[in-house]
N, C-alpha and C positions, 0 to 999 in steps of 0.2 A: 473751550477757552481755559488757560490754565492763570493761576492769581496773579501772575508777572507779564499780563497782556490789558494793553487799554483797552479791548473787548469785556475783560472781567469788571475794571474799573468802572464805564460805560454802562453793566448789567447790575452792577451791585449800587452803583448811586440809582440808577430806575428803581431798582425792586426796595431803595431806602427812601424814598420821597413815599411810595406807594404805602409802604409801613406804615410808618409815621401820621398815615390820612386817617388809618383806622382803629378800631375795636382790638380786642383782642383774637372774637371768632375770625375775622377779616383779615389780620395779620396771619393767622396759623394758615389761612388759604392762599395769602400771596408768597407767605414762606416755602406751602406747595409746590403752588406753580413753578416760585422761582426754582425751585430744587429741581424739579421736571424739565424746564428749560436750558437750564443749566448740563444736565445728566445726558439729555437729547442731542448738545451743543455737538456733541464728539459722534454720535451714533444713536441716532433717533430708534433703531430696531432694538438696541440693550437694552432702552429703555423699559420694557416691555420685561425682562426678568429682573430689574426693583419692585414694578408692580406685581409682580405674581410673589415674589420674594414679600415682599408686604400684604399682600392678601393671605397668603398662607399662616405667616406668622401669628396676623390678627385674628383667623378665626381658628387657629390651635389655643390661641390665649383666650376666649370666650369661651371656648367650649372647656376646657382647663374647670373656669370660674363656676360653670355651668349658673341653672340645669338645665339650661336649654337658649340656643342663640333666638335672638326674636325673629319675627318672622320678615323685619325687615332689613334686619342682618343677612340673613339667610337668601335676599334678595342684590340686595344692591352688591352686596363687593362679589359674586360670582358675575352678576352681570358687568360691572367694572373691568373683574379678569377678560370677560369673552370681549368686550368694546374695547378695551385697550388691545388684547390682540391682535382685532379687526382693523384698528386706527393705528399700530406700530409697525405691522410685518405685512398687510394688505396694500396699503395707499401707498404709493410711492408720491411722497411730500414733492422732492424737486419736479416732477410732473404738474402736480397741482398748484403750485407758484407759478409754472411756467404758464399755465394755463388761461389765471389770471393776470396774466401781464406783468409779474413783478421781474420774473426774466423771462431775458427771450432765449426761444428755441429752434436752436439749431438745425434738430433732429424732429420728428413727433414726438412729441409731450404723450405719455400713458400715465393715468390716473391710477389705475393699478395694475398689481403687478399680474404680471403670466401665471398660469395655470401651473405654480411648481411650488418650490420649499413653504412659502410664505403660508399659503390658500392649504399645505397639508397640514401645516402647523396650526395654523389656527383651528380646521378640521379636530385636530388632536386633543388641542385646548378647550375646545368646547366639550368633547368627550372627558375629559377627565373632571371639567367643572361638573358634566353630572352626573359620575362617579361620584365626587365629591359628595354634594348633595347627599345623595343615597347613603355614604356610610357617616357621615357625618351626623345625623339620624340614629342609626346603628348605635355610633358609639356614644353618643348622647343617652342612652336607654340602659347604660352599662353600670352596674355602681359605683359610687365615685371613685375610688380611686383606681380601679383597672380604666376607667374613664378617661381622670387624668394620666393616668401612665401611657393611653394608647395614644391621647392628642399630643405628647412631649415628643412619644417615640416618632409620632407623623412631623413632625415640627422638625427635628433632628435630622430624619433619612430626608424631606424635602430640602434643607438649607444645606446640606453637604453632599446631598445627590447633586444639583445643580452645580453646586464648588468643584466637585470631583469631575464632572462631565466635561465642564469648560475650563479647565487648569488642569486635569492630570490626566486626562484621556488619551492623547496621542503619546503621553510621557510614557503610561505603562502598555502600549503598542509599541513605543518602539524597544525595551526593554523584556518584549517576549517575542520577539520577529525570532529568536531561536526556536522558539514553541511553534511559531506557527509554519515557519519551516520544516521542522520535524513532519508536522503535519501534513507537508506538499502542499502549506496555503500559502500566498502570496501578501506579506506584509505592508505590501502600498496600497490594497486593498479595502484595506482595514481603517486606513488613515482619515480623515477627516478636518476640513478644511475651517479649523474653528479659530473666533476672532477672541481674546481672554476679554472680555467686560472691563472696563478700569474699575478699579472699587469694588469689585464682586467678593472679594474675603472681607474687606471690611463692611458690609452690608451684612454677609451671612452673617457673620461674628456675633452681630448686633443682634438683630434677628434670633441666635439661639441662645445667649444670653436674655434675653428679655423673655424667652419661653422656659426656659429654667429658672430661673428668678421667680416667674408666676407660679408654675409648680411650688417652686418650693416657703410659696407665701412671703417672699421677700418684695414685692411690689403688685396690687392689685393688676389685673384684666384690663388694660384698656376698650373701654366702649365706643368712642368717640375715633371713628376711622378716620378723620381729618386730621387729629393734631398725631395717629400714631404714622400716618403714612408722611406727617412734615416729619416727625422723629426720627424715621426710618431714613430719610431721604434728605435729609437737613443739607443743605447742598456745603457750608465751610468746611464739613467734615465729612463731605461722601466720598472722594477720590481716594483720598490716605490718613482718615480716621483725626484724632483720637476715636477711639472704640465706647463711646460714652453706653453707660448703663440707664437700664428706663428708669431707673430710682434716682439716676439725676439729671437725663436731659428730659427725658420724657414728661417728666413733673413738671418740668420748666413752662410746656408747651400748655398744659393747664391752668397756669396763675400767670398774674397781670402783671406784665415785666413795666420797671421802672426804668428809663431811659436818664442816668445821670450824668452828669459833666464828668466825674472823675472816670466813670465806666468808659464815654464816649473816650477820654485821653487816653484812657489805658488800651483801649483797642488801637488806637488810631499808634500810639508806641509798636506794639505789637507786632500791628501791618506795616510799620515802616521797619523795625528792624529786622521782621520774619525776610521782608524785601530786598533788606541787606547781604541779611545770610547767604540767602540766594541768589542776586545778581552778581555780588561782589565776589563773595567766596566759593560757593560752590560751582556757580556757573566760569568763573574763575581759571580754575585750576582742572576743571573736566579735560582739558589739552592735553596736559601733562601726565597726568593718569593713565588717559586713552593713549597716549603714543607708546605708553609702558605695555601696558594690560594686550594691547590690541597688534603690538608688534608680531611680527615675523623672522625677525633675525635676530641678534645675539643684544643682548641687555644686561648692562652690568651691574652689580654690586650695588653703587649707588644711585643709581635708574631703579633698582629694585624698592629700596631704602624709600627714598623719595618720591614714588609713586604709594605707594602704601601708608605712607604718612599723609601724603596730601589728600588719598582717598577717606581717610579713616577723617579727615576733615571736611570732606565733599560732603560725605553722607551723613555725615551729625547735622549741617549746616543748610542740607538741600531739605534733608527729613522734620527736624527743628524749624527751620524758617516757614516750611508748608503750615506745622502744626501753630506755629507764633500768629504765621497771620490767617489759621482757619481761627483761633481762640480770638483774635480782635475783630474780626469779622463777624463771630458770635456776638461780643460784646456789642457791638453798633444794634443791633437788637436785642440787646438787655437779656443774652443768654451765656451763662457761663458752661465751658467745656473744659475739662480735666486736664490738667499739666497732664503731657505726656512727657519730658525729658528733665531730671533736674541734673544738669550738670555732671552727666556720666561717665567722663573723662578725669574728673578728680577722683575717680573710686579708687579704693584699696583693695579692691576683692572682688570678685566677680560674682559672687551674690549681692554685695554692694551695687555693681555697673547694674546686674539687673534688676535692682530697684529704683534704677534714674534712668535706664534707656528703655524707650519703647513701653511706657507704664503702663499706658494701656494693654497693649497686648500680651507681656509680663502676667498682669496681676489677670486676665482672662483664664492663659494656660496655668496658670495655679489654684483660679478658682473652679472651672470648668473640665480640666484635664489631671493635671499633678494630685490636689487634693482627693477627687474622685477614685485615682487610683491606689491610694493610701495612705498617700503622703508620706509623713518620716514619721507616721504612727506602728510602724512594727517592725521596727531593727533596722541596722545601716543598712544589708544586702539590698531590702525592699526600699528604703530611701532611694539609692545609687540607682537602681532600676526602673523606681520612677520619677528619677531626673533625668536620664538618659533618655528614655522613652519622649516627654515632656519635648525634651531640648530638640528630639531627633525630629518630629512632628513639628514641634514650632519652626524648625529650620526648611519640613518642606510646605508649613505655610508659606512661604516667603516666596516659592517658587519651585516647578517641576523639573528639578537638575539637580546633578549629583553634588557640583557644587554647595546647593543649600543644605542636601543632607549632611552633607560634611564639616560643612559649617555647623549644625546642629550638635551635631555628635560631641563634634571638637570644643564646644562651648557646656552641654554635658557634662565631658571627662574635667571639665575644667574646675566648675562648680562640685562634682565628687571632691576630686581632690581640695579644693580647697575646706571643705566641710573634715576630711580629713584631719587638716593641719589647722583647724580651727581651736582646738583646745591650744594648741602651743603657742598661736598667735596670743591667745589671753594670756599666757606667761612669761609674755615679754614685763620686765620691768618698768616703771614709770619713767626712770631716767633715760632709758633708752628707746621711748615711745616715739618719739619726734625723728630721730635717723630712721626709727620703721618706719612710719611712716610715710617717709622721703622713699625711701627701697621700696614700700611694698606698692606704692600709688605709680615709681618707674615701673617696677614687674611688671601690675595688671594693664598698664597703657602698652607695654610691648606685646605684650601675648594677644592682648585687644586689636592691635595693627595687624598681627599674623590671621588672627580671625577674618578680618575685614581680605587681607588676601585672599581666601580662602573663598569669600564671599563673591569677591569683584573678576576673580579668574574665570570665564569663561566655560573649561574642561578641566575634566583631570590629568592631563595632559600637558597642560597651560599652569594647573598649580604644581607639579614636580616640578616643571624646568624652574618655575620663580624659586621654589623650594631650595632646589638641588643649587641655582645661581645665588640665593641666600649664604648657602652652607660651605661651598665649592669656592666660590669667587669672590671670598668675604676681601675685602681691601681694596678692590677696585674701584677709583674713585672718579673715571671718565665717564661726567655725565652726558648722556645722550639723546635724553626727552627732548621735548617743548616746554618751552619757557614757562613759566604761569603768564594769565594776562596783569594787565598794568596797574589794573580794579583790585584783583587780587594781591599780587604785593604792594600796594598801597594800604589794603584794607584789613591783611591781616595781623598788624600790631595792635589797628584798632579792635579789632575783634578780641584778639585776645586778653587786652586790660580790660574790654567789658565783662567778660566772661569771668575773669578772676575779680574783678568788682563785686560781683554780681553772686557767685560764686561763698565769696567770703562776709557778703551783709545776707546770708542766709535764703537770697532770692529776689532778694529786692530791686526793684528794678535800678538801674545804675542811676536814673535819673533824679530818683528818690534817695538813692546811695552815696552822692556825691553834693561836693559844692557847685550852686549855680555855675562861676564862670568855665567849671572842670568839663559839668558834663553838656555844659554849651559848647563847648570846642569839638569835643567829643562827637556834638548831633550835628554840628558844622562839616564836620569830617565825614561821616558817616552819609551824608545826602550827598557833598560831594561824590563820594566813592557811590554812591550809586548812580549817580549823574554820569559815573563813567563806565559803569556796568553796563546800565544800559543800550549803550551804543555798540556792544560787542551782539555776538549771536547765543542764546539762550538754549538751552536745554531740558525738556522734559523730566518734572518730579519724579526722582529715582523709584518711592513707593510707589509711585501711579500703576506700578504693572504688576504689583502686588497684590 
């Protein structure tokens, strides 16, 4: 189910009456479930690597704390791991429905599966839980800090063996089919019929931040396996983040949230405008985009222009609106989650844009990756080197294509340079700060649009010809997309005074920004234009495959 389906509506008013009956303990366990039911919605077998993803993390972080996990730690989450395997990759669920009568079957209904992948895996899983066991033991007996250094280093190669296995596995098979040609092996061989997890980077993410964090004494060891596996698993933010830290959502899940009237408003703001963003605009102007991007014949000049503009729009709006109504969705249970976007499109700079786009995962690769590797503590060369590096990896977070690395790199070289021409910029005059600032916020929104090309082209193949039709067939001005839909040119004036609203009262939301009769018209507009979004065909959260 994705936020913009009366399936999710239907699931999140259940799992909010259910809240609401209980306790605190009782609420962290229906926040579980929901997240679990939720996570299953798409593929009840992924399910099964949050939970190992959460077992592992949890007891690298215990043992981190030391001196020793108890002994009914030591019991319960490896047996969790082996039952959840048992109950995710063994039973085949639509059999068992079918069985009891809630559908009917066709065919024979089987309870479980054949004698194949599922029945070896799980095999597998139990074998390594006790492995587990065994050195877990081991390294418990070690002194504490080759202790903790070996639970960090297992915490690390577990959360990014799994990331690497299921996102870049076939990427770097198909990118040595030379190697293994040389060799006289046959590179379809090799291949592997694998499904990506939705949410699996932002899971990991979370996961190895929270075991670095404990290392490094910035937030205690979670004990309490129930509220770390809702933390892990928090379902408004498991598909496409924010990337929340355990020092601020995880805390959350310990102390007894307050449910107030202004929080309930501001979430329910939230989810109608995140709702916005995305029926009206992003889902929108996807046409238009796709008839550019996805074309096969000749695209002009302004097809180019226009497709690239309205992408660089799609994706602030599709990414934004997810993260608007994951944060109001938090809010309805009295939890707050991390602005991820302030307003990125008004930067002047591209160290500026990455301090408002993507904040979370920004201030992760700085804390996690950039700083670790030296940060700008020993001369520009080493600066430049590991911003490059940073940007180049952050971009094939994003995805296993040449496209993201390049996109990476190109946003890199962009940030050097600008750190460059940073001293000159402070020597602009003060009378002349205001025209700079008009130039330099036009510059970084175009270079910004060429990125997002960069981004949204398919091949490298597919970004030359946009490239070379940018450069080559500049003036051509026969448009030949798809229209935008009706939602979206209706919707995007509104968006846009909200945005500079918004924008210019330092964040506040418009509705607090403005006079009553202003931004009543405003919220009259806005449900309209969703009221007519919704009747078009919707599209899958761009992060989601992230």
């Amino acid at each position: 189910m994705i936020f913009n389906s009366l399936s999710f509506f239907v699931f999140l008013l259940i799992t909010y009456l259910l809240y609401r009956c209980l306790r605190r303990e009782g609420q962290n366990i229906v926040l579980l479930i929901a997240s679990y039911v939720f996570y299953a919605w798409w593929d009840v077998r992924l399910l099964f690597l949050l939970v190992a993803s959460t077992s592992v993390n949890y007891c690298c972080g215990l043992i981190m704390s030391g001196p020793r996990m108890s002994r009914g730690e030591r019991v319960v989450v490896p047996s969790w791991v082996v039952l959840s395997c048992f109950l995710l990759l063994t039973v085949q669920w639509q059999g068992v429905l079918m069985l009891i009568g809630i559908f009917d079957a066709s065919t024979e209904s089987q309870v479980f599966t054949s004698w194949g992948s599922g029945w070896i895996i799980f095999g597998v899983v139990a074998v390594l839980v006790g492995l587990f066991n065994l050195l877990s033991s081991r390294i418990e007996s070690l002194e504490e800090n080759r202790r903790r250094k070996a639970s960090l280093v297992a915490a690390i190669v577990g959360n990014l063996g799994i990331l690497a296995f299921f996102k870049y596995y076939n990427f770097f098979i198909d990118n040595m089919e030379w190697l293994i040609r040389s060799l006289q092996g046959d590179p379809s061989r090799f291949h592997l019929d694998i499904v990506l997890p939705i949410g699996i980077s932002f899971y990991t993410f979370k996961g190895i931040s929270y075991c670095v964090d404990t290392y490094q004494g910035k937030n205690p060891a979670e004990r309490r396996f129930v509220d770390f596996a809702a933390f892990m698993g928090f379902f408004p933010a498991l598909l496409a983040g924010p990337i929340d830290r355990a020092s601020g959502l995880l805390r959350q899940f310990g102390e007894d949230r307050k449910l107030t009237m202004d929080q309930t408003l501001r979430g329910v703001h939230l989810i109608v405008y995140g709702l916005f963003k995305k029926v009206v605009i992003a889902d929108g102007v996807v046409r238009t985009v796709n008839s550019v991007f996805g074309s096969t014949g000749h695209v002009s000049w302004i097809d180019v222009v226009v497709a690239t503009v309205l992408f660089t729009l799609q994706i602030y709006c599709d990414f934004s609106g997810y993260t608007d109504m994951a944060r109001g969705t938090a809010k309805l249970f009295g939890f707050n989650l991390m602005i991820n976007f302030r307003f990125p499109y008004f930067s002047q700079s591209f160290r500026e844009f990455w301090s408002r786009w993507h904040i979370s995962l920004s201030t992760w690769l700085r804390d996690y990756l950039y700083i670790p590797l030296g940060g700008n503590r020993h001369g520009k060369n080493q600066t430049y080197r590991n911003l490059m590096i940073t940007m180049v990896l952050g971009g094939l977070w994003h995805g296993a294509a040449w496209n993201f690395i390049l996109w990476g790199f190109y946003h890199g070289l962009l940030l050097c340079i600008g750190r460059v021409f940073e001293s000159t910029n402070r020597s602009v005059r003060r009378s002349e700060q205001y025209w700079a600032m008009l130039v330099k916020g036009a510059l970084c929104f175009s270079l910004t649009c060429y990125g997002w090309l960069l981004f949204r082209a398919s091949s490298l193949d597919k970004i030359a010809s946009l490239t070379g039709t940018l450069i080559f067939d500049f003036g051509d001005l026969n448009f030949g997309g798809a229209r935008p839909r009706l939602a979206a040119l209706c919707g995007l004036p509104v968006f846009l005074v909200i945005e500079a609203v918004e924008a210019l009262n330092g964040g506040k939301a418009f509705y607090k920004a403005m006079p009553v009769p202003m931004w009543t018209a405003l919220y009259a507009l806005v449900i309209f234009c969703i009221a007519v979004g919704l009747t078009t065909e919707s599209a899958k959260f761009i992060y989601m495959v992230f």
